[in-house]
C-alpha positions, 0 to 999 in steps of 0.5 A: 760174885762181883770184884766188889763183893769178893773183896767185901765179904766177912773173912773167917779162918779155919778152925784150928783144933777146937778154936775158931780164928777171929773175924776179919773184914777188910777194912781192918788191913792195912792202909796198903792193901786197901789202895792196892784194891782201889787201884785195881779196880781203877786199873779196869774202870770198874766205876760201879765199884768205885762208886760204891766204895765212895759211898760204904765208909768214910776212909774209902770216899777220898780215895775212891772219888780220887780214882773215880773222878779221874776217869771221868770223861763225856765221850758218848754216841749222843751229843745230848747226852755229852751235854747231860755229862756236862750238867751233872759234873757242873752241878757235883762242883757246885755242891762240892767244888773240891772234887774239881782237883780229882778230873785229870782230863777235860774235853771243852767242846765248841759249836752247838748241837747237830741237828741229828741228835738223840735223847740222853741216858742216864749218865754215870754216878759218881759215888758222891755222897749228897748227889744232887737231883737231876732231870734225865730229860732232854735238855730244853734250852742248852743247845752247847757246852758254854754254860757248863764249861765256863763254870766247871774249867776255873774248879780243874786245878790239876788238870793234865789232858786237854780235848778241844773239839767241836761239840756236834757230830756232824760239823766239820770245822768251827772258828776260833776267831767266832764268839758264837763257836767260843765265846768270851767266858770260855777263854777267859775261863781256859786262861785261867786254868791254864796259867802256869799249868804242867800238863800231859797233852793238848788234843784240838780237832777240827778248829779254823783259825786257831790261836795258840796264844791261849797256851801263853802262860802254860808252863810246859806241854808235853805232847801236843796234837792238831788233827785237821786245824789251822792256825790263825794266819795272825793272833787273835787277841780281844781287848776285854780278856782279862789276862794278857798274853805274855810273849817273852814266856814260852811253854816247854815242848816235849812232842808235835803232832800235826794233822791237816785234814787236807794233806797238804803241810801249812805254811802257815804253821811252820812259819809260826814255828819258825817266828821267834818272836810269835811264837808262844812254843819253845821247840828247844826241848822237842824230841818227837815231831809228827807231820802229815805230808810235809811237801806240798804240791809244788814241790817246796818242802816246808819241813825243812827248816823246821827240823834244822830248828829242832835239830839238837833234840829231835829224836823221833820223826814221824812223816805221813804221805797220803798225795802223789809224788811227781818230778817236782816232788822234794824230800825233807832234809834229815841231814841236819838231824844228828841225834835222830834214833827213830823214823817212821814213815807212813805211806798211804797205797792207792791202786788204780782200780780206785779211780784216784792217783795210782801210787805204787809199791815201787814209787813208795819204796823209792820215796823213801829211799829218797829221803833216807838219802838226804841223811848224809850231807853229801852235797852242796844244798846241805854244807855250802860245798861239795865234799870229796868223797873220801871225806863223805865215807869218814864222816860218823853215820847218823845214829838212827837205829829204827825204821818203821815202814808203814803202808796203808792201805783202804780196803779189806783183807783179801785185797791186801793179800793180793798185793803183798804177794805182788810187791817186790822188795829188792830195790828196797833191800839194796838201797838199804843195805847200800845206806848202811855200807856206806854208814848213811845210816846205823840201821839195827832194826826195820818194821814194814807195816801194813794197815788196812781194814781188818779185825784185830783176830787177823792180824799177824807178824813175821820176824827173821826167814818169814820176813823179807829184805834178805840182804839186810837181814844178812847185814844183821839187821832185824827186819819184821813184818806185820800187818795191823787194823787200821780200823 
């Protein structure tokens, strides 16, 4: 018996004495109860359930298409049937334009079709009670996403979670700056639902020259993403959009991912940031920055001013190093991070039996202490002037209270054993524990990390003696260690 047909069937009490209790259906409880059960079946994504209680009565549609719309989403193995998805959706909104209010997260998608692609299936119903008639064939003539896109986005009026991302599977990158990969009524389209919108997230994937002057009138993005994205080394504005791009407004910041697929940090990027007068993004307010490698080869650190920028309410820093460090290699400045709680550092481990540029256990661990170490303004670089260093042990240590380690590494279990008992950790541990004397750092817990290839029944955590960093530990730090997938 289903979820559904549980929570359906006619309830009759036990008889008491000679009486029998009268009939109760379910749809007699109250207003409450009722919500409870829909919640729980959007809480595991029964959309079948959901599309059911759409259709049994009219009390249970606006609730239930509310929750079953905002699990709506195109993800699937075939760019075919992500297009189906897209017709469907598109042609619900034509009958029925309010249900656009219910999608919560949209993916518009940008390119055209691979050529390697498969035949649709049957998308998901979703409980509307005049469905129209749809053709599961492969589509004939839609080779992208524009046409649907264009009509669906103006109908999503609260829409929190934003996907941008190339439609086909096999292509690597598409440009912005391209009416063919983005064509007019699409921005125009985004403009406007986007005009004075609050929204959760921004994710955009694999796009060349990206302008975030489509972002000009949001009022505020709490968490924003770029995965392998670069941004457009000036605006890209077209006469024919309908809505001008405001630069004396901002768009509120709460959380900065930024991924560039070549490991290398972007000049581009950090000076756009850094551009008060481009810039559409308020950094004011951002409390969690993610970069990948913030140092490039040549050993400039382009990180730097940005977290002097962000420095009044940064809180959480993420860094990810996946190149090798040489003698030229300069780490980020932390100094002036004085509110900094949390810092993550994910290091990639690449043997020499790889064939690529052997980074070590030891090289890492002395990486980190090297940035660790730029937490003290301890030297002219960071004040202008030496102090003595009396003055230096006096100074209030920088409230940063967690350390997460993570090292991951590209191969499978077996080969991952072999290195953790290899690695040495006692440098690590007494440059640590030196940090914390000294009041560098104000350290109550530490997480090493390793990530590689294995399945989620193999993964594992030590805390306390099984752990490691005795000296560390002795100082009363809790120190951890684990290992999780990295598939």
């Amino acid at each position: 018996m289903t979820t559904l047909e549980l929570a359906f069937q006619t309830f009759t009490l036990a008889p008491c004495s000679e009486l029998t209790a009268p009939t109760l259906r379910l749809l007699d409880f109250p207003h409450e109860l009722l919500s409870s059960v829909l919640e729980h079946l959007s809480s595991i994504s029964d959309r079948k359930s959901l599309s059911i209680c759409a259709r049994i009565c009219r009390r249970l549609q606006s609730p239930s298409q509310e929750l079953l719309f905002a699990l709506w989403e195109p993800k699937t193995s075939c760019e075919t049937d992500t297009l189906e998805s897209l017709k469907n959706l598109s042609a619900i909104l034509d009958e029925s334009p309010h249900l656009g209010r219910y999608i919560r997260s949209f993916w518009v998608f940008l390119g055209r079709l691979s050529d390697n692609n498969c035949s649709p299936s049957n998308t998901m119903y979703f409980g509307h009670a005049h469905r129209p008639s749809y053709s599961f064939e492969k589509p004939s003539t839609a080779s992208n996403a524009y046409q649907y896109t264009s009509r669906i986005l103006p109908r999503l009026t609260h829409l929190k979670t934003l996907f941008i991302k190339p439609l086909g599977f096999e292509v690597a990158t598409v440009n912005w700056t391209s009416k063919v990969d983005v064509p007019m009524d699409v921005r125009n389209a985004l403009g406007r639902v986007l005009r004075g919108a609050d929204l959760n997230s921004v994710i955009v994937e694999s796009v060349d020259g990206f302008d975030l002057g489509v972002f000009g009138e949001v009022d505020r993005i709490k968490a924003i993403e770029f995965y392998g994205t670069t941004l457009a080394a000036q605006d890209y504005i077209d006469s024919s959009v309908s809505s001008p791009i405001f630069r004396d407004h901002k768009c509120r910041l709460n959380s900065m991912t930024y991924y560039l697929g070549s490991g290398n940090a972007s000049s581009t990027f950090v000076d756009y940031c850094l551009d008060s007068q481009r810039c559409i993004l308020s950094l004011n307010s951002l409390t969690h920055l993610h970069l990948r490698d913030p140092g490039d080869r040549s050993g400039l650190n382009l990180l730097s001013g940005l977290l002097e920028h962000c420095s009044a309410t940064l809180v959480h820093l993420e860094l990810l190093y996946n190149t090798e460090t040489d003698s030229r290699w300069e780490p980020p400045n932390l100094a002036p991070l004085s509110y900094l709680k949390s810092l993550r550092l994910t290091l990639w481990l690449s043997p020499s039996f790889l064939r690529l540029p052997e980074i070590t256990h030891q090289d890492r661990c002395q990486q980190v202490l090297q940035i660790l170490n730029t937490m003290k303004p301890d030297s002219p670089s960071n004040l202008g002037y030496q102090l003595p260093d009396y003055q230096i042990s006096c100074l209030p240590p920088v409230p940063l209270v967690s350390l997460a380690l993570s090292f991951n590494v590209r191969h499978r279990f077996d080969v991952v054993d072999k290195l953790l008992s290899k690695h040495k950790w006692d440098r690590l541990d007494e440059g640590l524990v030196s940090l914390k004397k000294k009041g560098t750092v104000s350290l109550n817990e530490v997480e090493i990390i390793y990530r590689a290839k294995v399945s989620e029944d193999m993964i594992w955590k030590r805390e306390g003696e099984q752990a490691t960093l005795p000296d560390l530990r002795a100082q009363g730090v809790n120190v951890s260690l684990s290992m999780e997938s990295l598939c």
